[in-house]
C-alpha positions in Angstrom: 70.3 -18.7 45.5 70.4 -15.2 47.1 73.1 -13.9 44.6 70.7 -15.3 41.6 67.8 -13.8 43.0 69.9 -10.4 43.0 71.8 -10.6 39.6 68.3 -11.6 38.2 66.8 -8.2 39.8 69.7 -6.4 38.0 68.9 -7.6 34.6 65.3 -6.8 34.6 66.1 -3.2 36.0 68.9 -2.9 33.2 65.9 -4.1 30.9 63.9 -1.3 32.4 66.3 1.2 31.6 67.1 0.5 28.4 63.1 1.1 27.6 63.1 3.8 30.1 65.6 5.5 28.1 63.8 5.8 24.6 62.8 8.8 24.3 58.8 9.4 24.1 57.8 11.0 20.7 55.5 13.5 20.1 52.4 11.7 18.3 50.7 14.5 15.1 48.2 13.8 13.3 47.8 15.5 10.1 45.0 17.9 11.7 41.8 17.0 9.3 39.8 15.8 12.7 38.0 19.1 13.1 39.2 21.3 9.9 35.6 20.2 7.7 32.4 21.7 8.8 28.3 21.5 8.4 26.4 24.6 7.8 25.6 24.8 11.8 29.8 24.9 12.4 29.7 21.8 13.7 32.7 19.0 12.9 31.7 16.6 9.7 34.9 14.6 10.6 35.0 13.8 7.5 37.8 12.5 6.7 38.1 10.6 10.3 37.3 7.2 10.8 33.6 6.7 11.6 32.3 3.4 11.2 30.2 1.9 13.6 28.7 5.3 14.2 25.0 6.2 13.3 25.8 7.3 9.8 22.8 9.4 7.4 21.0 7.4 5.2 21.0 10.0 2.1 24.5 11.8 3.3 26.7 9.2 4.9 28.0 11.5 7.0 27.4 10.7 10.8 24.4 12.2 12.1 25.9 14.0 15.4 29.3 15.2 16.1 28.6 14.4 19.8 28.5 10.3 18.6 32.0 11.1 17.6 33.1 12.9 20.5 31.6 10.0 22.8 33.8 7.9 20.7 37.1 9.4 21.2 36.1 9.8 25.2 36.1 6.3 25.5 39.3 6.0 23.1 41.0 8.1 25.3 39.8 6.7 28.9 39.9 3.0 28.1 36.6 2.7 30.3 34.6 -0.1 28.9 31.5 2.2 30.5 32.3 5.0 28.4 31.9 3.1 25.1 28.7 1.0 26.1 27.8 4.8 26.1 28.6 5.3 22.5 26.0 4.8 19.9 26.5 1.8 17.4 24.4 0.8 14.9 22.1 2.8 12.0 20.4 5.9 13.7 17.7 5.6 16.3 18.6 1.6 16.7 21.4 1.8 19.8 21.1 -1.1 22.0 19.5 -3.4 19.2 21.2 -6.7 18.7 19.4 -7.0 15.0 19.0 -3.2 13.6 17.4 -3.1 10.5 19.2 -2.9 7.4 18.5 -1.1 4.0 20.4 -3.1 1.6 19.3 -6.0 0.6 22.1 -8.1 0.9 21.8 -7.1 5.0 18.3 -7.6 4.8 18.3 -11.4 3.6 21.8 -12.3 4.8 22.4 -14.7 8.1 18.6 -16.1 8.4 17.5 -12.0 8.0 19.0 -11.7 11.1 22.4 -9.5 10.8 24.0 -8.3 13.8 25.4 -5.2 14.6 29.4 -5.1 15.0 31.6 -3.4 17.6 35.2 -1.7 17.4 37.7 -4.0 17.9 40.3 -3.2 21.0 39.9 0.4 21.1 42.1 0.3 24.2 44.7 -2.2 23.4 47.3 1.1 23.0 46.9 2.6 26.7 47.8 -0.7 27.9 51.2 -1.3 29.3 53.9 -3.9 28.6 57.1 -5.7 30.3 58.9 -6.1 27.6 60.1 -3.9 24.2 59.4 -0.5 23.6 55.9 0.9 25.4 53.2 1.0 23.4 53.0 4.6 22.7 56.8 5.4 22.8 57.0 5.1 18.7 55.0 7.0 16.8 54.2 7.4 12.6 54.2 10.8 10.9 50.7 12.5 10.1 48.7 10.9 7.5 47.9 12.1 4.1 45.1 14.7 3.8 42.0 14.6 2.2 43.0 16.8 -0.5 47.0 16.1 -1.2 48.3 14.8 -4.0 49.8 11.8 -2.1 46.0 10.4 -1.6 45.0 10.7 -4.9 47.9 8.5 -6.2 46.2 6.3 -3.4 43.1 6.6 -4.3 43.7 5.8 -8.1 46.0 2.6 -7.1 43.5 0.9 -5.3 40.4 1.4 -7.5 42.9 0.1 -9.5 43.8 -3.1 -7.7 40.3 -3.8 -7.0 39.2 -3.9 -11.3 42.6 -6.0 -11.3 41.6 -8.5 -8.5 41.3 -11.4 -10.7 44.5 -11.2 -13.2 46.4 -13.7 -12.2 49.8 -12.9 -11.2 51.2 -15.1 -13.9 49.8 -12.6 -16.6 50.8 -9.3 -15.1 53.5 -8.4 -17.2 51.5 -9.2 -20.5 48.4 -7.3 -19.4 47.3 -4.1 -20.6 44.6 -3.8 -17.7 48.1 -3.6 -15.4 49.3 -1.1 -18.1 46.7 1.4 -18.0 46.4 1.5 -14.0 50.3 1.8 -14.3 49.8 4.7 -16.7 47.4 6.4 -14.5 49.5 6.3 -11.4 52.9 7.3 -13.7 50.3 10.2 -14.7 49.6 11.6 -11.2 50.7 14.6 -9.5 52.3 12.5 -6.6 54.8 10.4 -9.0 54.7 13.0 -12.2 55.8 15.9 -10.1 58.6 14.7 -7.3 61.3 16.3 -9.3 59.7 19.7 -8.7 57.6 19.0 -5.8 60.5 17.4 -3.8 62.0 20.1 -1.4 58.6 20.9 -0.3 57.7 17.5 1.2 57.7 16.8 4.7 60.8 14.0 5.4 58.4 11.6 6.0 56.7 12.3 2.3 60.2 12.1 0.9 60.9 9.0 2.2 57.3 7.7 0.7 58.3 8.8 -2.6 58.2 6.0 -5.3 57.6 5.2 -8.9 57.9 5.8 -11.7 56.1 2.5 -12.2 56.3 -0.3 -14.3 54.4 -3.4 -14.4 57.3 -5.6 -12.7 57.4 -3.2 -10.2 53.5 -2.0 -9.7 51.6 -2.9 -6.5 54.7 -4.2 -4.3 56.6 -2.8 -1.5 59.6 -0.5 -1.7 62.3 -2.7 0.4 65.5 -4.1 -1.0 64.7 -7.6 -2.6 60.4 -6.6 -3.3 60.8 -5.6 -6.8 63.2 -8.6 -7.7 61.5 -12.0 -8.9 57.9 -13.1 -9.1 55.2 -11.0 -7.1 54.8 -13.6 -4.5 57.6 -14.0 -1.8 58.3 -18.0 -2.2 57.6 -18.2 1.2 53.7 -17.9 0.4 54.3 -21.0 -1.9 56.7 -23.4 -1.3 56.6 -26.2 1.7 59.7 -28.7 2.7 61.4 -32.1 2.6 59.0 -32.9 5.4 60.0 -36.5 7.0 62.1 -38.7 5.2 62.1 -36.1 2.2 59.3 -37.6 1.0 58.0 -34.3 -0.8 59.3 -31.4 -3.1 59.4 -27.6 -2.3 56.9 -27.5 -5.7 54.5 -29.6 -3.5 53.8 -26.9 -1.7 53.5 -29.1 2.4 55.1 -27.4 5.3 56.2 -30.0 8.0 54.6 -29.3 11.3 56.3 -31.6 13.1 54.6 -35.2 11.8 51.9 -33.5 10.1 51.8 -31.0 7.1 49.8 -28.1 6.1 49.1 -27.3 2.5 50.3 -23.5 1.2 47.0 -23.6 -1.7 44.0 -21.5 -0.7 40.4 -21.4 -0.4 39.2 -20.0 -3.6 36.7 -17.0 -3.4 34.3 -17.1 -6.2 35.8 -14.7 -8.9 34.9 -11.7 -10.5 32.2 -11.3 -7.3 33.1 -8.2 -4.7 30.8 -6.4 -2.8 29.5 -3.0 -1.1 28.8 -2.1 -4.5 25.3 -0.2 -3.7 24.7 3.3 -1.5 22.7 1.3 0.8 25.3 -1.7 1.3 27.7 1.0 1.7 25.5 2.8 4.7 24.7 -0.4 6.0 27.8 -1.1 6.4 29.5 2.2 8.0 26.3 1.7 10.3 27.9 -1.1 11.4 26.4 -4.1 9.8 28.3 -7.5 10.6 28.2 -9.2 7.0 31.5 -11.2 8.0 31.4 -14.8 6.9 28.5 -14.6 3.6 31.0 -14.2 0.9 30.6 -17.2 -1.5 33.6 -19.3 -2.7 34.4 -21.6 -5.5 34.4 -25.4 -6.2 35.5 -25.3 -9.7 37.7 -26.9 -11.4 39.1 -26.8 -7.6 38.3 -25.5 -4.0 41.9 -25.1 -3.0 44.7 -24.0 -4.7 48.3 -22.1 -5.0 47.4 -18.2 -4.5 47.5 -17.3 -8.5 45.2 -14.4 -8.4 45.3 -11.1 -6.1 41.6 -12.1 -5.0 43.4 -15.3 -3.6 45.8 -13.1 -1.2 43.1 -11.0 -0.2 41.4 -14.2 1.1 44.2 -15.2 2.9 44.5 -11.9 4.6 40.9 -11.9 5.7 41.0 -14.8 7.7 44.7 -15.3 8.8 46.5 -15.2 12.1 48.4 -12.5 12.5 51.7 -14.2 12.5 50.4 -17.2 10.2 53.0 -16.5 7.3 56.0 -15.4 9.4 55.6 -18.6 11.4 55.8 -20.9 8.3 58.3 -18.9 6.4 60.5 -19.8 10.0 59.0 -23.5 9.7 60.5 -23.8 5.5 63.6 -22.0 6.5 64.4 -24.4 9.8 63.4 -27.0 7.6 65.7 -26.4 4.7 68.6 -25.7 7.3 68.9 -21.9 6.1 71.7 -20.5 8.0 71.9 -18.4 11.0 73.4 -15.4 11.3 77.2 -15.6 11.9 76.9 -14.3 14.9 74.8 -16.7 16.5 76.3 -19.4 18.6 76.4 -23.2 18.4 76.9 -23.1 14.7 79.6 -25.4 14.7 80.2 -29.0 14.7 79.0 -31.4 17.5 82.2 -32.4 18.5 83.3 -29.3 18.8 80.6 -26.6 20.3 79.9 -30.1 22.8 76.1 -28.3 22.7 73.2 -27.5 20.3 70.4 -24.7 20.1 66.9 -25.2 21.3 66.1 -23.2 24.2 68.4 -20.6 23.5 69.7 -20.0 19.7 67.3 -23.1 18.0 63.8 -23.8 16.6 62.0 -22.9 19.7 63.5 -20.2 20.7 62.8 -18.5 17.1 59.5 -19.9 17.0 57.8 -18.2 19.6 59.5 -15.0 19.3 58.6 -14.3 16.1 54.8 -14.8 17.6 55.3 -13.2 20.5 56.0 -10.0 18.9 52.7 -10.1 17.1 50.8 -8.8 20.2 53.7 -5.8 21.0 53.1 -4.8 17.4 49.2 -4.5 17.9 49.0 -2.3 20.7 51.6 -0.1 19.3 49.6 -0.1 16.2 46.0 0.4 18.0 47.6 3.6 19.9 48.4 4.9 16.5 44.7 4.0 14.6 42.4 4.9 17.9 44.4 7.6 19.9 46.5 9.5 17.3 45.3 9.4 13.9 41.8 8.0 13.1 41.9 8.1 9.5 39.1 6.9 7.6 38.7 3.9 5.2 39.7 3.8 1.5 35.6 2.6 1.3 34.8 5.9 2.7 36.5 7.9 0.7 34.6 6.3 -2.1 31.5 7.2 -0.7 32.3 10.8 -1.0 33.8 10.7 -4.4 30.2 9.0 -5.3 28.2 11.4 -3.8 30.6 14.2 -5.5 30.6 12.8 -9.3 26.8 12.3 -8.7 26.4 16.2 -7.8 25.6 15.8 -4.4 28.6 17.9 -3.3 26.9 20.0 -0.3 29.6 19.6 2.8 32.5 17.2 0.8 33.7 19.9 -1.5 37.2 19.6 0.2 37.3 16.1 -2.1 37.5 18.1 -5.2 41.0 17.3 -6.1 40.7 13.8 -5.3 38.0 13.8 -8.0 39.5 15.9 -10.2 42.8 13.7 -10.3 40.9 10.7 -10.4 39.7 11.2 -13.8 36.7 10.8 -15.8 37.7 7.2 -17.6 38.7 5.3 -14.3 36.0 6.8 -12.3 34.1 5.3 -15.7 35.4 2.2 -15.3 34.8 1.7 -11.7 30.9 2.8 -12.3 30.9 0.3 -15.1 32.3 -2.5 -12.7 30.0 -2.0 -10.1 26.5 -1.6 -12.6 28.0 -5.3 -13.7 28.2 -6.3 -10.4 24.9 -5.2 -9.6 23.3 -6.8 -12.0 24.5 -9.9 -11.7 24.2 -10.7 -8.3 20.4 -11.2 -6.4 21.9 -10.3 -3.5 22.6 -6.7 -5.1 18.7 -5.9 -5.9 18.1 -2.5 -6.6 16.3 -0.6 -3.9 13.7 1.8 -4.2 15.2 4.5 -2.6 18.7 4.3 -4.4 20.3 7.2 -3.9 22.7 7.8 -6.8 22.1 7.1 -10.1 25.9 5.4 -11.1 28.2 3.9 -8.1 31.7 4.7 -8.1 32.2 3.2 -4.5 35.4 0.8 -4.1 34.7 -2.2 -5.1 35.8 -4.6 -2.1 36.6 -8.2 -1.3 35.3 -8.4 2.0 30.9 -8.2 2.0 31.9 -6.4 5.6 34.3 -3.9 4.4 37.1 -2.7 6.3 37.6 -4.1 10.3 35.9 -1.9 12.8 39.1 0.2 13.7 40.4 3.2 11.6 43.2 2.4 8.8 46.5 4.6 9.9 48.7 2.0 10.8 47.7 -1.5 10.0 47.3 -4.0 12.0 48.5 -6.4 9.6 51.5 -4.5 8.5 52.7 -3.5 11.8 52.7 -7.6 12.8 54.8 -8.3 9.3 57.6 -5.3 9.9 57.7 -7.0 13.6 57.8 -10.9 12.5 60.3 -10.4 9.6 62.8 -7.8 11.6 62.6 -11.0 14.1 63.5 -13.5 11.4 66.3 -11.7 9.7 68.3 -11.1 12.8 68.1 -14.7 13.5 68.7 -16.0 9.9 71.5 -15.1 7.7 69.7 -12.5 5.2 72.4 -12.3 2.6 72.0 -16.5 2.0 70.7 -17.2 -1.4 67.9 -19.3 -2.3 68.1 -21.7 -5.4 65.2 -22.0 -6.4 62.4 -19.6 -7.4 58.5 -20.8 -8.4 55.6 -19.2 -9.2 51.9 -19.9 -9.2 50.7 -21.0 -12.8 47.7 -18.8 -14.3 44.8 -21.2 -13.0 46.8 -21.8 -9.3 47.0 -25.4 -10.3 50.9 -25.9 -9.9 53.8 -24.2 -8.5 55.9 -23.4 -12.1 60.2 -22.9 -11.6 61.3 -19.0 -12.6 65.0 -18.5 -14.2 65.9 -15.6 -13.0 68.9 -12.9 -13.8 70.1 -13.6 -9.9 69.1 -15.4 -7.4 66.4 -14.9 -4.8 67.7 -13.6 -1.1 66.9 -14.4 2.2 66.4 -10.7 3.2 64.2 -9.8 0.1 61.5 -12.9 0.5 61.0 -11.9 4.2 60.8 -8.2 2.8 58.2 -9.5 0.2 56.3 -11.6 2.4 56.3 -8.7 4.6 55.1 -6.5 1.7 52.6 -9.3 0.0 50.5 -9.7 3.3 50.8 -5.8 4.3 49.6 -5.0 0.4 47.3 -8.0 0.1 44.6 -5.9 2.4 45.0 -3.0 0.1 43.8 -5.6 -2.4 40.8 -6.3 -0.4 40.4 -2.0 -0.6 40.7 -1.3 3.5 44.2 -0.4 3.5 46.3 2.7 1.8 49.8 2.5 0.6 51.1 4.8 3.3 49.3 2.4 6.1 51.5 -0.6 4.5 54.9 1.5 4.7 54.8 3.4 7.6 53.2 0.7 9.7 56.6 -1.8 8.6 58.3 0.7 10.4 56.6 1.1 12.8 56.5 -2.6 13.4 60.3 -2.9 12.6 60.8 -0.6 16.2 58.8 -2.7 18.3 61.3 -6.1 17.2 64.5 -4.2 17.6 63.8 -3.2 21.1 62.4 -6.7 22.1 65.9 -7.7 21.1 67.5 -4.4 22.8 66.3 -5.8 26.0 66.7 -9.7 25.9 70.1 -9.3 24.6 71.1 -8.6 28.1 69.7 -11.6 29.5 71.8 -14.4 27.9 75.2 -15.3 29.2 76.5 -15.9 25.3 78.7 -13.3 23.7 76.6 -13.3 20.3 75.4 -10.6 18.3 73.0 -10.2 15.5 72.8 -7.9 12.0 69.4 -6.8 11.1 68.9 -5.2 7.9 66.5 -2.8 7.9 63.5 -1.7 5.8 65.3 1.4 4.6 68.6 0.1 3.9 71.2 -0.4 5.9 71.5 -2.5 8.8 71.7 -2.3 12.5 73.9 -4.7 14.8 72.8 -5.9 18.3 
């Protein structure tokens, strides 16, 4: 027992090494944090994330640069004292569990009583780990500015998404509401231009690069394997033989043991989003908790296949991390998908004389490709709180409707963005939103309406975005962890033979042909890509969040493996293909 208690100290120091080893990056933020001013001098941090502080009613803008300061001390000390000293809530009303609201929809929401809401694991990055790469030994390159070209292509996508929430994804390449946003984005600077802009991009923008657009290849990721097939990876849809193969993959069940669970969705009520007034949109960057009053639908059904991108949003707002990566493991055990080659006990009973289960089996996969979910977050929280802070898509759209509506006193830095925006989407977005208003009693028309046409982003969620800032998401990070987990363990070059998608009214899964058939390594990369992308339908997420935040989360997998490799007495090895192409080998 002596020599085991020795040879295990050995491994967990080689462990240690190995992540001692990796070198620690330089994190740089793009450098917008102090760059826009007031008339006093004083930081706007206006293109920072801000929400939660006290914001100005007429402006938007927070009301002291101290608030923000006090906010990035407590960021940087992980001191719970030092953010119960940060204000949160609308100005004057710190400390108040129920602050009052000016929208209506905050002032008659939750029994009149809405709550105020607080960040969400600030700290999480300064924490320390025992196993993969430390939190804040990978970093992401500087965000885009406030004024680039690369944000306005952005910008225009999702105010595009969100006037496309409701086409199903059955209809796309027949719709000329797809066309026209792909026009728009073939139109801008970012995608018109990379011949000529090319050699003076950063490597990081050049690897961003994408487009020209078409509408099989709008809206989805930019790994091998996302722009081939239907828009949904068929992980999202199909289920498996379950017990006694008593069901089809069309069914849409995924055996949990002796139970099931169904892939169709909750349906939100359509053609309803929200934050679609000024004072919704104060209320909540003031902090208002509106979480859980969005209204859903009970016709012609309450659940069903994800047919429209409203229905992904939904299941981005509410699921566990890991939820998809865990079921696309559960219909790939279940439909015996191979392993990778170089995984033992592949053979035949009688002749390996042993099986996977603990090592190399269901379990074994099963919790890894959870357990990397919380390694992913606080690599991704060091990034959002300590690094980068960039703000929410919803607030840049406060500015651009505060610009267009000549109210351009501190925010004239956003001129491009407006400017590349153009006049007939910012008129369709204004025309969306004066529908939206009128239709809904919880969008009364206050008094004191500040602008006379809204051009804020229409969202899915009545709370907005979460209460932590958007550069890298949470969301993505966890899919570029899950998915680099499953496609060392499974063989990604295996071909699928079959290939569904939803019908127009969600109703049935309908069988594709297709030219070739669907890979292993291009479902996980488009379920990685449909849940990162899904919260940029809901409008809290960017494209460059999505991309750079698979990366990211890609890092935090390889080194988990990096590390356990050297704990298991097989002679095995595993080939990950990566994001970018290529592959690695462990």
């Amino acid at each position: 027992m002596d020599d085991r208690r020795i040879e295990a100290l050995r491994i967990r120091r080689d462990a240690a090494e190995v992540a001692s080893e990796r070198p620690h990056p330089l994190h740089i933020s793009n450098g917008e944090e102090f760059r826009y001013r007031n008339s006093e001098n004083k930081p706007t941090h206006l293109a920072n994330y801000s929400k939660g502080l006290p914001h100005c009613e007429k402006t938007g803008v927070i009301v002291n640069a101290e608030d923000y300061q006090q906010f990035v001390r407590g960021i940087d000390s992980g001191d719970v004292r030092d953010f119960r000293d940060t204000p949160l809530g609308p100005p004057n009303q710190d400390g108040v569990p129920f602050p009052k609201w000016q929208s209506h929809i905050a002032q008659t929401s939750k029994g009149c009583k809405v709550p105020v809401r607080a960040w969400e694991s600030a700290g999480a990055g300064s924490t320390f780990d025992l196993q993969g790469p430390d939190s804040q030994s990978l970093t992401m390159p500087p965000a885009p500015e406030l004024d680039s070209e690369e944000l306005i292509t952005e910008m225009i996508e999702i105010y595009g998404m969100a006037l496309l929430r409701d086409v199903p994804f059955a209809n796309f390449n027949s719709s000329t509401e797809v066309q026209k946003v792909v026009d728009l984005l073939n139109q801008s600077p970012w995608i018109k231009n990379q011949a000529t802009n090319y050699i003076h991009l950063t490597d990081a923008e050049q690897k961003r690069l994408r487009g020209p657009f078409t509408k099989q290849t709008v809206f989805r990721g930019i790994a091998p394997g996302d722009n081939v097939g239907p828009y949904l990876s068929q992980f999202l849809l199909v289920g498996n033989q379950g017990l006694e193969n008593i069901q089809s993959l069309s069914d849409g069940y995924i055996a949990y043991g002796a139970i099931r669970v169904d892939q169709r969705i909750r349906v939100a009520e359509p053609l309803k989003d929200y934050m679609t007034t000024w004072e919704a949109w104060v209320d909540v960057q003031n902090g208002a908790d509106l979480r859980g009053i969005e209204t859903y639908s009970e016709t012609p059904a309450p659940y069903r296949f994800m047919a429209t991108p409203r229905d992904l949003a939904t299941y981005v707002h509410y699921d566990a991390l890991y939820e998809a990566y865990l079921n696309a493991c559960l219909i790939m055990l279940g439909l015996k998908i191979p392993f990778d080659p170089g995984i033992p006990f592949q053979g035949a009973d009688f002749k390996d004389k042993q099986q996977g289960f603990a090592q190399f089996g269901g379990p074994h996969i099963l919790s890894l490709v959870t357990e990397v979910a919380t390694r992913a977050l606080k690599a991704v929280r060091f990034q959002k709180f300590n690094v980068h802070r960039r703000l929410r898509p919803e607030a840049v759209s406060g500015w651009v409707t505060r610009y267009v509506n000549d109210d351009t006193k501190g925010i004239e830095a956003i001129k491009p963005l407006v400017d590349g925006l153009g006049e007939g989407l910012l008129k369709a977005v204004a025309d969306h939103n004066c529908k939206q208003n009128q239709k809904f009693s919880d969008r009364t028309s206050d008094a004191n309406n500040c602008y006379k046409a809204s051009y804020l982003l229409p969202m899915a969620f009545p709370e907005g975005s979460p209460m932590h800032p958007a550069y890298g998401a949470g969301h993505a990070t966890v899919a570029g962890a899950c998915v680099t987990i499953l496609k060392a363990f499974f063989d990604a070059g295996a071909t699928l033979n079959f290939a569904f998608q939803p019908s127009a009214d969600g109703s049935k899964l309908e069988p594709v042909t297709l030219d070739k058939p669907l890979t292993v390594e291009g479902e996980l990369n488009k379920i990685a890509a449909n849940i990162a992308i899904g919260r940029n339908w809901a409008g809290v997420h960017y494209f460059t969040d999505y991309i750079e935040s698979l990366r990211l989360g890609e890092q935090v997998a390889i080194g988990i493996l990096q590390e356990q490799k050297l704990t298991y007495g097989e002679n095995f090895s595993m080939t990950i293909p990566l994001f970018d192409g290529g592959s690695i080998r462990i």
